[in-house]
MIZALUM-424789 format. One record per residue (C-alpha): residue in one letter; x, y, z. Coordinates in steps of 0.2 Angstrom, whole numbers. Example, Ala and Ser with C-alpha at 12.3 -4.5 7.8 and 13.67 -1.06 7.14 Angstrom:
! residues 2
<'A',<62,-22,39>>
<'S',<68,-5,36>>
This chain:
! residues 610
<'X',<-277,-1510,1296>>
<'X',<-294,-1498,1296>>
<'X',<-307,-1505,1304>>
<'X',<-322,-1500,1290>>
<'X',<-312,-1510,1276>>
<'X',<-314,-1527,1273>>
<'X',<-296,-1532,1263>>
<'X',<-299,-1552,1259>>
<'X',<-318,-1546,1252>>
<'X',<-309,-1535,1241>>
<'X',<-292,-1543,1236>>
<'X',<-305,-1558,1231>>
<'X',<-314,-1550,1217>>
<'X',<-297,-1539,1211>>
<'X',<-289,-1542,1191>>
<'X',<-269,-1546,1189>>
<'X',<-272,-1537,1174>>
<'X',<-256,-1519,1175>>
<'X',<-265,-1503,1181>>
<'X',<-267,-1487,1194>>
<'X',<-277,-1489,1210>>
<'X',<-281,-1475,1223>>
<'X',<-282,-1478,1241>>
<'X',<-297,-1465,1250>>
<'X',<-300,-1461,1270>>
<'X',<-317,-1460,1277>>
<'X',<-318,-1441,1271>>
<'X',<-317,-1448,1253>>
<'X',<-299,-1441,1249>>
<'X',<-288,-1448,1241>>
<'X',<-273,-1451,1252>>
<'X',<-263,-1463,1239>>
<'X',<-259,-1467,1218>>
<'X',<-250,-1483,1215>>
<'X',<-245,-1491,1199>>
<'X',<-244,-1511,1194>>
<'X',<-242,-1523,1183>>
<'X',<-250,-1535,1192>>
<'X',<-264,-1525,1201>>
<'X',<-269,-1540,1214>>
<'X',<-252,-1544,1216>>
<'X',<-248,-1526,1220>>
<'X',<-261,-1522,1231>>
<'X',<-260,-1542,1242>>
<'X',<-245,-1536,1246>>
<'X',<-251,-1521,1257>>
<'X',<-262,-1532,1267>>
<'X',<-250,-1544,1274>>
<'X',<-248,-1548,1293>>
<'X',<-232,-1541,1295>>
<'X',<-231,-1526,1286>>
<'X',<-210,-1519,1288>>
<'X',<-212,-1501,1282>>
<'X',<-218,-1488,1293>>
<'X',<-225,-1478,1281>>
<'X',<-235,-1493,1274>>
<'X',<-244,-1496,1292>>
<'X',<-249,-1478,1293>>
<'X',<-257,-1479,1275>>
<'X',<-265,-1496,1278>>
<'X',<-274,-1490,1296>>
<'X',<-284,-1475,1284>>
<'X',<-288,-1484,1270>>
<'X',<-307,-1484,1269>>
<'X',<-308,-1490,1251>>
<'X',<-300,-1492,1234>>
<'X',<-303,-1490,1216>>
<'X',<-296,-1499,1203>>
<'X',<-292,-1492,1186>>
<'X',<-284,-1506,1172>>
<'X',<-275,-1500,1158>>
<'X',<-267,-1509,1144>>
<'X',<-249,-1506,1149>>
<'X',<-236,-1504,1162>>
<'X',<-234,-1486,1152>>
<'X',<-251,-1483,1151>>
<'X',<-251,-1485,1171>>
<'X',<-235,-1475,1175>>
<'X',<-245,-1459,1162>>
<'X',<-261,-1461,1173>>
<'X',<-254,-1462,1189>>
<'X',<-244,-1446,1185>>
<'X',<-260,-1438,1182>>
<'X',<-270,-1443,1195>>
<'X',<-256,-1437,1207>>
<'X',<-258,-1419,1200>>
<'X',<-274,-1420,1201>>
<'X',<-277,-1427,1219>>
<'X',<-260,-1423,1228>>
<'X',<-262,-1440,1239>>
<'X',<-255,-1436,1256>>
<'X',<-243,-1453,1258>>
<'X',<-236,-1451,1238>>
<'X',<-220,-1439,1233>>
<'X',<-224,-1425,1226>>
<'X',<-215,-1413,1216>>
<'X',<-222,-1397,1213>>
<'X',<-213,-1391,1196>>
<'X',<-230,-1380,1188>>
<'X',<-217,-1367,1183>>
<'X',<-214,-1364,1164>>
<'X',<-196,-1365,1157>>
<'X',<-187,-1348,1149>>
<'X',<-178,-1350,1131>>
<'X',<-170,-1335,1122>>
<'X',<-181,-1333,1105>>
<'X',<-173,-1328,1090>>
<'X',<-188,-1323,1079>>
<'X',<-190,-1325,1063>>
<'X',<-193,-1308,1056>>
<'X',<-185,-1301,1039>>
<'X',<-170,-1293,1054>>
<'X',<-175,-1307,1068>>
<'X',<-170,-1303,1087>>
<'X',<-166,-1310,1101>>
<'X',<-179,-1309,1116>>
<'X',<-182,-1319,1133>>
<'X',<-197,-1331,1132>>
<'X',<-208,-1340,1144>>
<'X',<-225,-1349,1140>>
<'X',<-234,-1355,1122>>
<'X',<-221,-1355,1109>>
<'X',<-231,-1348,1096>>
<'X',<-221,-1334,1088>>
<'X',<-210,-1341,1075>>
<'X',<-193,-1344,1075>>
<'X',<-181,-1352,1084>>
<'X',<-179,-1356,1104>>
<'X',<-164,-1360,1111>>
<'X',<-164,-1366,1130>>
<'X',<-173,-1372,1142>>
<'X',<-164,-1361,1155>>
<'X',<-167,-1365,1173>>
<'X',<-173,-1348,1177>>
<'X',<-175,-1329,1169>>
<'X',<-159,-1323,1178>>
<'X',<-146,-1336,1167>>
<'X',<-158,-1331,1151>>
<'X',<-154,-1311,1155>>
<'X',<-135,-1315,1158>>
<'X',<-135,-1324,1141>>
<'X',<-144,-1310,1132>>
<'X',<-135,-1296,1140>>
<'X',<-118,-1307,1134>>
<'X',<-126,-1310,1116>>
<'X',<-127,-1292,1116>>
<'X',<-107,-1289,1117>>
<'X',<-105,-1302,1107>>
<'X',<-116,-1300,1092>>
<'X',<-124,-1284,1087>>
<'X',<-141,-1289,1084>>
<'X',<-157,-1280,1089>>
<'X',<-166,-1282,1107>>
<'X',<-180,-1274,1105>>
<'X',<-197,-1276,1102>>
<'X',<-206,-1273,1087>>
<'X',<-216,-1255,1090>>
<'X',<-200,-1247,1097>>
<'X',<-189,-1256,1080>>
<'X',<-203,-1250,1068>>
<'X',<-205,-1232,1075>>
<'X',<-188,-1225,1073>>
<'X',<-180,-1216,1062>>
<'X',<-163,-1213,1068>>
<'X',<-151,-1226,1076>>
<'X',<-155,-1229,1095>>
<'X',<-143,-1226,1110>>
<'X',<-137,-1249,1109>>
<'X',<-131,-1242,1091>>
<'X',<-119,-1231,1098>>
<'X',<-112,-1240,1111>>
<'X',<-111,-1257,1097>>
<'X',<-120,-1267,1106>>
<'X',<-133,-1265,1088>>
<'X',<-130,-1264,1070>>
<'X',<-147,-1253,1067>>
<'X',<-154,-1263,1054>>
<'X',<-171,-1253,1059>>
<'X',<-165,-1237,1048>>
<'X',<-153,-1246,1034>>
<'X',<-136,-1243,1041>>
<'X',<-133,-1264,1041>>
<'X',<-134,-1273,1024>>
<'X',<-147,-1287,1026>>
<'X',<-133,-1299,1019>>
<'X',<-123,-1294,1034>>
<'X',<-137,-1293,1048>>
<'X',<-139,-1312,1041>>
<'X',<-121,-1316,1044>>
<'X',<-122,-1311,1063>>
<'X',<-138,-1319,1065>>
<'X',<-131,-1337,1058>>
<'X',<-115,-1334,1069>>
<'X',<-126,-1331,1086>>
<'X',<-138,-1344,1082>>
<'X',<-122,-1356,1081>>
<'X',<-116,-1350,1096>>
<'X',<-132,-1350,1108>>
<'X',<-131,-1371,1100>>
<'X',<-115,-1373,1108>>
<'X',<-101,-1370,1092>>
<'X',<-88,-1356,1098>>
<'X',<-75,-1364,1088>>
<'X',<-85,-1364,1072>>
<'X',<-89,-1347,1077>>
<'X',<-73,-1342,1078>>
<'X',<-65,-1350,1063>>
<'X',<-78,-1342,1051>>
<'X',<-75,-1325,1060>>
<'X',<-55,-1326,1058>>
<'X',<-59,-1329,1039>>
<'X',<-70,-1313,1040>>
<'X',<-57,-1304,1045>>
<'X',<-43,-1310,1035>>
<'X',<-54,-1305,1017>>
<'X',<-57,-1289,1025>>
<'X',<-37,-1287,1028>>
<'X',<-33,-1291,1009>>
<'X',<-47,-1281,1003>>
<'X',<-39,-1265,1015>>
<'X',<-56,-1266,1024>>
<'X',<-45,-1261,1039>>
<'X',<-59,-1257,1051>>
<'X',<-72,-1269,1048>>
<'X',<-57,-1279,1049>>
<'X',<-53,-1272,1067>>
<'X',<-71,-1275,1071>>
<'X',<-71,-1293,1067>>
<'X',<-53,-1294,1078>>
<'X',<-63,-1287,1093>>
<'X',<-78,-1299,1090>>
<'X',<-64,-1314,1090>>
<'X',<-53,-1308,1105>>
<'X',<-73,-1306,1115>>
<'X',<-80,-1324,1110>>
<'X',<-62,-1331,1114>>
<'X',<-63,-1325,1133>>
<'X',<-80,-1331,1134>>
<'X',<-76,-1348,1128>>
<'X',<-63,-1349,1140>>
<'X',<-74,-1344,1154>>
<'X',<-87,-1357,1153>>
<'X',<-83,-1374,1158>>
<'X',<-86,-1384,1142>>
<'X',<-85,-1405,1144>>
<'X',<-73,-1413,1128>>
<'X',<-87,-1425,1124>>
<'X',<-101,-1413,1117>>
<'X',<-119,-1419,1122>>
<'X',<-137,-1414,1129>>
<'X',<-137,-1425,1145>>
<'X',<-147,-1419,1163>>
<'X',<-137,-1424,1177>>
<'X',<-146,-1428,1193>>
<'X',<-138,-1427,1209>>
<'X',<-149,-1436,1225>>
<'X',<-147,-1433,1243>>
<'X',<-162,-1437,1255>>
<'X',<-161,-1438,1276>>
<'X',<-174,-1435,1289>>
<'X',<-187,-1435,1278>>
<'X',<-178,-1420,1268>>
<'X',<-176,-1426,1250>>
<'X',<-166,-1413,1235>>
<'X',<-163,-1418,1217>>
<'X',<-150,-1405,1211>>
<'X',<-151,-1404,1193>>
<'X',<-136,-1397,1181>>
<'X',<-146,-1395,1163>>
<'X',<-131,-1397,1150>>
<'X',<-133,-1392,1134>>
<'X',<-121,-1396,1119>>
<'X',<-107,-1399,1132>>
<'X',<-112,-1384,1142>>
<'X',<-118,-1382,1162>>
<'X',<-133,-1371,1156>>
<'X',<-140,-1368,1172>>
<'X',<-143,-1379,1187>>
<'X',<-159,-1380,1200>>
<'X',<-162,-1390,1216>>
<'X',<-182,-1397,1218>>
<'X',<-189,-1400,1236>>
<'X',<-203,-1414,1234>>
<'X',<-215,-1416,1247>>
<'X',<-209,-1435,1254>>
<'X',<-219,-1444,1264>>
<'X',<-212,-1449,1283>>
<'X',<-204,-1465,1283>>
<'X',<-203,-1466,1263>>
<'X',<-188,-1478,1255>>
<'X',<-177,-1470,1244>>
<'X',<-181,-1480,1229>>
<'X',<-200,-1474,1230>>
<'X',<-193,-1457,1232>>
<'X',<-181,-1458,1215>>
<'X',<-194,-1468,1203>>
<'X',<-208,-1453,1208>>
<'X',<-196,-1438,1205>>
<'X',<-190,-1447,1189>>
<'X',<-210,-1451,1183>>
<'X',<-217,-1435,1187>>
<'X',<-204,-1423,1181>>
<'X',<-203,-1429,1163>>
<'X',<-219,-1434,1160>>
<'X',<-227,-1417,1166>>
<'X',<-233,-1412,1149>>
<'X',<-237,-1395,1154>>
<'X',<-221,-1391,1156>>
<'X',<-214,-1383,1141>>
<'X',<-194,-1392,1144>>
<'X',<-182,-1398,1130>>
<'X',<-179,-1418,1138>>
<'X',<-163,-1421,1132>>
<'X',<-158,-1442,1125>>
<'X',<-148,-1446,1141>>
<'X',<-150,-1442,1160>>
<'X',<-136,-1446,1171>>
<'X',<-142,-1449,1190>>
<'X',<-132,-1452,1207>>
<'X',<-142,-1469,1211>>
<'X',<-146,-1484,1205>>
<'X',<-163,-1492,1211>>
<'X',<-175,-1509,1207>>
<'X',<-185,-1506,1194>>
<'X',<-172,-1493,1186>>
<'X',<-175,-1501,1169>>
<'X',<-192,-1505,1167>>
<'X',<-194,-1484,1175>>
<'X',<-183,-1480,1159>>
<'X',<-191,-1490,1146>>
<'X',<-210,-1481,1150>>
<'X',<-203,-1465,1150>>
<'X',<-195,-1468,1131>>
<'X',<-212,-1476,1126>>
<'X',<-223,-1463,1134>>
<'X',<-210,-1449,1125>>
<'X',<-209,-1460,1109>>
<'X',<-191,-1454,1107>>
<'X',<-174,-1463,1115>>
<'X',<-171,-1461,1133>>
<'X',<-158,-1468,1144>>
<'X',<-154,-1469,1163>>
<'X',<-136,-1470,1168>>
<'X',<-129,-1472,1187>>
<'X',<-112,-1479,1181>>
<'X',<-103,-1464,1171>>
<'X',<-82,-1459,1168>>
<'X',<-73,-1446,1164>>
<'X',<-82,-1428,1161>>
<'X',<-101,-1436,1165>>
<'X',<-93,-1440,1183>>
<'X',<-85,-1423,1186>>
<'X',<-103,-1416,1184>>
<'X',<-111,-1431,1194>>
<'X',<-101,-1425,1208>>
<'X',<-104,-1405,1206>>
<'X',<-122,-1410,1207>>
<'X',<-120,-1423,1221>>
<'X',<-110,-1411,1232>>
<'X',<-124,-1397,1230>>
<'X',<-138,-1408,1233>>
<'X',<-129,-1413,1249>>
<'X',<-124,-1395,1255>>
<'X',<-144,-1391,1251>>
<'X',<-149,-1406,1263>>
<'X',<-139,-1399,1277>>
<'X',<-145,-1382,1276>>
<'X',<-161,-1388,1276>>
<'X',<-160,-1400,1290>>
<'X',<-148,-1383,1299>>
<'X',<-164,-1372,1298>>
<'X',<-175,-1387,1302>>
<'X',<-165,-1389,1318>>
<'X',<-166,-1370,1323>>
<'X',<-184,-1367,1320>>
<'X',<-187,-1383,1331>>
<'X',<-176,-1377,1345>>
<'X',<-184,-1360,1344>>
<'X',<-202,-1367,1346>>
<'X',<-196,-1380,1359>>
<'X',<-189,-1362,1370>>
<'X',<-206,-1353,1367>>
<'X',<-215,-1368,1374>>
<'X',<-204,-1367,1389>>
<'X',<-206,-1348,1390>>
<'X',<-224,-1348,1389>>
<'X',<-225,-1365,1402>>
<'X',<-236,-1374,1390>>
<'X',<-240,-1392,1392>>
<'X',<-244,-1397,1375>>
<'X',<-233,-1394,1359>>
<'X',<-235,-1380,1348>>
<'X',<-241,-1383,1331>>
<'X',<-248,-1370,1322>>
<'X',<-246,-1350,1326>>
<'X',<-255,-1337,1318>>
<'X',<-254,-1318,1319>>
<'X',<-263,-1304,1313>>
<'X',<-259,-1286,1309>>
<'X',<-269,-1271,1302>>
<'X',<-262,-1259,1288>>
<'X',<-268,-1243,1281>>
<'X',<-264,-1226,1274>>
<'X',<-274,-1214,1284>>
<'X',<-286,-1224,1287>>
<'X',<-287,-1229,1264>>
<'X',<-288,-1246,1259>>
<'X',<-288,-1255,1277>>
<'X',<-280,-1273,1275>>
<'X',<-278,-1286,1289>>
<'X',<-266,-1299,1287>>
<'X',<-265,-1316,1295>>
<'X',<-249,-1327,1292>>
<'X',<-246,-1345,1297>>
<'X',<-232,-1353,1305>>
<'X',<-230,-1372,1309>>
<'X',<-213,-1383,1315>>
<'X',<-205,-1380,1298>>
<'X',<-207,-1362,1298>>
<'X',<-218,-1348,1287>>
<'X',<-232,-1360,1279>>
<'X',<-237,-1348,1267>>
<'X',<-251,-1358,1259>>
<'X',<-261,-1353,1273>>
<'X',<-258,-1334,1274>>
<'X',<-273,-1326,1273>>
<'X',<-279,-1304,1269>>
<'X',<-293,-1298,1273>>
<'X',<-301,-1281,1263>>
<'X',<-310,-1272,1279>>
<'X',<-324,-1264,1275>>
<'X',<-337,-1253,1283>>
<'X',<-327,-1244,1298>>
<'X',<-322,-1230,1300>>
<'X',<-304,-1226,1293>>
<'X',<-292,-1227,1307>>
<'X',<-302,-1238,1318>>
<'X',<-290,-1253,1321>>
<'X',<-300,-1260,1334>>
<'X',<-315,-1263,1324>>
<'X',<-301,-1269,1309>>
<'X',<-295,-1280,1319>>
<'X',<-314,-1286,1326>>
<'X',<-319,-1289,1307>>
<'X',<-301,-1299,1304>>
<'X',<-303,-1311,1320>>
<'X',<-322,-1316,1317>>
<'X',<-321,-1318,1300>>
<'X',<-305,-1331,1304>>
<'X',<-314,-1340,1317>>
<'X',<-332,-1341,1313>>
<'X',<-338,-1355,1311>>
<'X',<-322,-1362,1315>>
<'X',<-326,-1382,1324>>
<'X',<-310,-1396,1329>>
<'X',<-309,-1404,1313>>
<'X',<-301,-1384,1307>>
<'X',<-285,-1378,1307>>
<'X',<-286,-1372,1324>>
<'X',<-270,-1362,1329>>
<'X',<-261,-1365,1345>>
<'X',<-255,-1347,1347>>
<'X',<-261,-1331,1340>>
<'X',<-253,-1316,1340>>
<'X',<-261,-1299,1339>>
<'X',<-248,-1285,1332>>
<'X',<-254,-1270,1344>>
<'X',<-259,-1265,1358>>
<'X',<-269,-1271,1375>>
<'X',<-287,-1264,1367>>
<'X',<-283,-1275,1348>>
<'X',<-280,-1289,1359>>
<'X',<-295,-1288,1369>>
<'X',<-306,-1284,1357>>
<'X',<-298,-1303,1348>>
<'X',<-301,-1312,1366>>
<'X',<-319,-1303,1366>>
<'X',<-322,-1312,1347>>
<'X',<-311,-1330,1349>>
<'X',<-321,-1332,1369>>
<'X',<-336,-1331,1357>>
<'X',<-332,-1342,1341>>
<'X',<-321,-1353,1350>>
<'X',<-336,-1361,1362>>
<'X',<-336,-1377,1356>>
<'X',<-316,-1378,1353>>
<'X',<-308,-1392,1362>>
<'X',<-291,-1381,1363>>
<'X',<-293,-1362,1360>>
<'X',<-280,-1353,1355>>
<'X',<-269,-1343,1368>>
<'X',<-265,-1326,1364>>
<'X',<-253,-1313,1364>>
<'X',<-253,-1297,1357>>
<'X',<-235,-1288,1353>>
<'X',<-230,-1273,1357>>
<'X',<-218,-1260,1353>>
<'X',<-206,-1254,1367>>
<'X',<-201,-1236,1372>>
<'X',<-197,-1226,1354>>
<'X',<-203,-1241,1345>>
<'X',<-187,-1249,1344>>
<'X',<-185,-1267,1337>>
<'X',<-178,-1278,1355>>
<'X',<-190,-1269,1366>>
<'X',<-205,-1277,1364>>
<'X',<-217,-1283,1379>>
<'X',<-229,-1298,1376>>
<'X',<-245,-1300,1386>>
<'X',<-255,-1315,1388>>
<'X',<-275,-1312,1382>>
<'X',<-287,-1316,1397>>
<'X',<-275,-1313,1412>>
<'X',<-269,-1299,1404>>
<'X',<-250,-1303,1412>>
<'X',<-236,-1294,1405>>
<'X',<-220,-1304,1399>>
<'X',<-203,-1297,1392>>
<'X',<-191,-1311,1386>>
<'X',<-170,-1309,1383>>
<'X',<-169,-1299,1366>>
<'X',<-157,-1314,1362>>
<'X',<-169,-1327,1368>>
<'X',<-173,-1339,1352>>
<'X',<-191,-1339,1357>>
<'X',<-188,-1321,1359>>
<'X',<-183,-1319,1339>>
<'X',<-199,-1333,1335>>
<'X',<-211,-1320,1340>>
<'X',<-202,-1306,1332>>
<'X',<-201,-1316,1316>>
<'X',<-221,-1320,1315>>
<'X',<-223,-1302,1319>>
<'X',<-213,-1294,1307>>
<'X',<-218,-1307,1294>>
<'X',<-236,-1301,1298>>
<'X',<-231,-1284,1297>>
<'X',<-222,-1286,1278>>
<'X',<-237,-1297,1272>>
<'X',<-251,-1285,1281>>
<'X',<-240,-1268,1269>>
<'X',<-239,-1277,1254>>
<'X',<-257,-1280,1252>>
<'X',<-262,-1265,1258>>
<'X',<-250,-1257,1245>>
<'X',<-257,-1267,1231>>
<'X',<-277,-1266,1237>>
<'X',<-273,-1244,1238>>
<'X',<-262,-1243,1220>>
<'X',<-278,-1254,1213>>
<'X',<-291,-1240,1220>>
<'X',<-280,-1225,1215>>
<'X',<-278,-1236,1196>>
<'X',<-296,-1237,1195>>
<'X',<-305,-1222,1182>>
<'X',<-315,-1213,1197>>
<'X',<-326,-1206,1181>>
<'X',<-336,-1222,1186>>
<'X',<-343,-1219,1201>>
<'X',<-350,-1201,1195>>
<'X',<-368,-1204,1192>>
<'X',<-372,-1198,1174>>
<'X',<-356,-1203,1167>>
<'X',<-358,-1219,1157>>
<'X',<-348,-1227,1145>>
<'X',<-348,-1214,1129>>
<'X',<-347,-1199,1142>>
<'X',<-333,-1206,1149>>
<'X',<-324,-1210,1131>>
<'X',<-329,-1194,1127>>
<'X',<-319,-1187,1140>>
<'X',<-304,-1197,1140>>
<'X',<-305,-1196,1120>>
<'X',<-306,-1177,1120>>
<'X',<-296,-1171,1133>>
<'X',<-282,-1185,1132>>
<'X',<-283,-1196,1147>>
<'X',<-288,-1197,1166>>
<'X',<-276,-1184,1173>>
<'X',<-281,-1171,1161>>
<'X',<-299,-1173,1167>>
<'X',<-294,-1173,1184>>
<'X',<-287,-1154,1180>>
<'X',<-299,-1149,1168>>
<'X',<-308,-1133,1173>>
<'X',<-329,-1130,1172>>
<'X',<-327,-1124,1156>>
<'X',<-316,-1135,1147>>
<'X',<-327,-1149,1152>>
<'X',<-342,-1141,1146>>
<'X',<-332,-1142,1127>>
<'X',<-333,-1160,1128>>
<'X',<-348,-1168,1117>>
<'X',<-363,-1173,1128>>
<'X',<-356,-1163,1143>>
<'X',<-368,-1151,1150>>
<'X',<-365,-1137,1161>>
<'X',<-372,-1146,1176>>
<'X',<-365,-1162,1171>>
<'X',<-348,-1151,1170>>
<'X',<-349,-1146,1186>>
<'X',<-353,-1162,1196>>
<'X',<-339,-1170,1189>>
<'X',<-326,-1156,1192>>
<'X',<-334,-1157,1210>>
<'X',<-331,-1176,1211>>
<'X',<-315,-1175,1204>>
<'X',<-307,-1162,1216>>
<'X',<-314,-1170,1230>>
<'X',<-326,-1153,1232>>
């Protein structure tokens, strides 16, 4: 139990009324949310001599103080708590990161609607089907709707612009409504068909096209009735290719698998009897956290984030049952205001998908755990390589990238026991060298990472310098300097190339000493470095690539003194856009309003660089 908080004082004076309390640490953080519908009763119960859980302890021993907040509810309480845990992250709760918006396939309501992908505000009208667990299963299904039903794809400036049938016309993938060839009544008729089928009803579908076809036949309509045959044979493969259950119905089916701290909720979204797409979710868990914590947080937080645009279907079907299942189930449907039901115990088709989503959740754990494992073993090799004494934590590297010298960009990526933790990459824009100098890139990069920098910092174990033995010196000379008062400073090691610059060559050598170390190029330390490296190296390219395409995209008419707003219209106006001005002569710019001769001249010079 923390020393600084007095918990008999403050269970004293505590209500038994439901509501949400948060637990801080001396730095004022708060480290945990918690629901209840007796608040003292609750909260007793973390302060008892012998507390069981782990996880409980090392929450206890940092608790500084806590605040109350009563609502009028259990709901209330489980609405509140989910937004105080997006808004403060607690370190000891479950967290499930899902800020990602759903895709659905719009079919708009225009006089000749269309179909289109769709992710964020629904604010065009007509109607969305979906949600789809990602942007790849809503491009499958659009590029299928396209065999299956000639309706446009296209956006509205390219649909109202032609005036002759596109190239989807020709290879009848589009009925062309934008120049007449379609009858409106028609266009209709293949509209309703697809809206039926993106809801699910092939054999409605089917049976109303096998009518159109056969009223066509009688009528001696022979090739709109061949056209109609070919729709009918396409939808009938398709039906047979998707795995469709017998008892029609929106359900989510939530297969659970947590060990070693890992936990995954594989989710299968069915819609109208369909496997729509399925997605696995990774929540942050707490070490030592029971399963049932783990399952009620997923469960709360994920259908009571509001700002996720997501169609909650009446019935989710889940792999586990746990205490307080029920009373979980009964908030959620009042916080929604519509029916919602929880089922662990399910026959038939239900339990067919509760074992497809069981058996992937499972296979996602041990892959998980699989890579865990390696990246452990890798680290615990480097250790030993390197003759440390103490485990290594956090490694960082750094590398330089530029273009002859153009839009210089240091990287510095972040490793930790788990891997990349890409939260904490870091570029830095250099500015102020010389182009091409890499050793005062690299100065700028390592003082502005460590200055400042004290022991209550993320203070790296290892850094690595992507170069040669001047880069790394130049980073000792800076880290000796920031690093003073640093209980532990970093070690480094700066990377370099082998003979010809060929990847398994490399030499490492230890900053200070300056010794020299080559490691098995099938060492698994060996392939750690190299990894942290090269991540560097990709992280370094691709900022550099977006900081120079952002300076090249910029109008360089800007920086010409002179040359303000109207002049520059002017010019763009005039001569039809920035590449034209860049290859205007003298002359031609004089021709432009409000351009002198002289004015001509400087920006021709600026321009070309002359």
């Amino acid at each position: 139990m923390s020393s600084g908080f007095n918990a008999k004082s403050f269970l004293k004076n505590v209500t038994s009324a439901p509501g949400v309390y948060r637990m801080y640490d001396k730095r004022q953080q708060v480290i945990y949310v918690g629901k209840a519908k007796d608040l003292k009763k609750r909260l007793s119960s973390y302060f008892r001599v012998n507390i069981p859980n782990i996880k409980t302890q090392a929450l206890v021993s940092h608790i500084d103080h806590i605040d109350v907040t009563v609502t009028h509810s259990e709901t209330d309480a489980l609405l509140l708590e989910n937004d105080y845990i997006k808004q403060y992250m607690p370190k000891y709760n479950v967290l499930l990161r899902d800020d990602k918006s759903y895709p659905y396939i719009l079919l708009s309501g225009h006089k000749h609607p269309r179909l289109a992908y769709h992710r964020g505000p629904k604010r065009e009208k007509g109607h969305y089907f979906g949600p789809y667990p990602n942007g790849g299963a809503v491009r499958e299904s659009l590029h299928l709707m396209q065999k299956l039903f000639p309706i446009r794809q296209c956006d509205d400036l390219y649909y109202k612009s032609r005036s002759r049938p596109c190239l989807q016309y020709q290879l009848d993938r589009c009925s062309a409504p934008c120049v007449g060839i379609v009858s409106d009544e028609e266009y209709s008729e293949q509209v309703k068909l697809a809206s039926l089928f993106l809801r699910g009803k092939d054999k409605q579908v089917i049976s109303q096209l096998v009518a159109k076809m056969e009223i066509a036949a009688i009528d001696m309509e022979y090739e709109r009735a061949a056209q109609y045959r070919d729709q009918i044979t396409a939808l009938r493969r398709v039906a047979e290719q998707q795995e469709v259950s017998n008892q029609k119905g929106d359900m989510d089916v939530i297969g659970v698998d947590y060990a070693s701290g890992i936990a995954c909720f594989h989710l299968l979204f069915i819609r109208d009897g369909k496997i729509f797409g399925s997605r696995s979710y990774y929540p942050s868990v707490p070490a030592e956290t029971a399963i049932e914590e783990v399952l009620s947080s997923f469960l709360g937080q994920f259908y009571l984030n509001a700002d996720i645009q997501r169609t909650i279907p009446k019935e989710v079907i889940l792999s586990h049952h746990f205490d307080g299942i029920k009373e979980l189930q009964a908030s959620i449907e009042q916080a929604l205001d519509k029916k919602f039901e929880l089922k662990t115990q399910v026959r038939g088709d239900r339990a067919n998908f509760l074992r497809l989503a069981m058996t992937n959740a499972s296979n996602a754990v041990a892959t998980r755990l699989s890579h865990k494992n390696t990246v452990e073993q890798r680290f615990l090799l480097l250790e030993e390589a390197l003759e440390l004494n103490e485990p290594i934590k956090r490694m960082e590297c750094f590398d330089i990238s530029h273009t002859m010298g153009e839009s210089t960009v240091a990287s510095c990526v972040v490793f930790n026991r788990e891997g990349p933790h890409k939260a904490d990459y870091r570029r830095y824009n250099i500015t102020g060298i010389t182009g091409g100098d890499d050793y005062a890139a690299m100065e700028q990069a390592i003082s502005r990472r460590f200055d400042k920098i004290n022991n209550n910092g993320k203070v790296p174990d290892l850094v690595f310098i992507d170069g040669g033995i001047g880069q790394l010196r130049v980073a000792q000379t800076i880290v000796d300097e920031k690093c003073v008062n640093i209980d532990h400073p970093p070690l480094l090691i700066c990377v370099t190339k082998g003979e010809g610059r060929k990847a398994g060559l490399e030499t490492f050598t230890v900053g200070g000493s300056e010794q020299t170390f080559e490691l098995p190029s099938d060492s698994p330390a060996f392939h750690l470095m190299l990894h942290i490296r090269d991540e560097s190296h990709r992280f370094a390219i691709a900022g550099h690539r977006n900081k120079r395409q952002k300076t090249r995209n910029t109008s360089t008419l800007e920086s010409i003194a002179g040359v303000g707003p109207k002049r520059r219209k002017a010019l763009l106006q005039h001569l039809g856009g920035m590449q034209e001005v860049k290859g205007a002569s003298v002359t031609e710019l004089t021709k432009v309003p409000g351009i002198s001769l002289e004015m001509a001249q400087t920006i021709h010079d600026t321009l070309r660089g002359g």
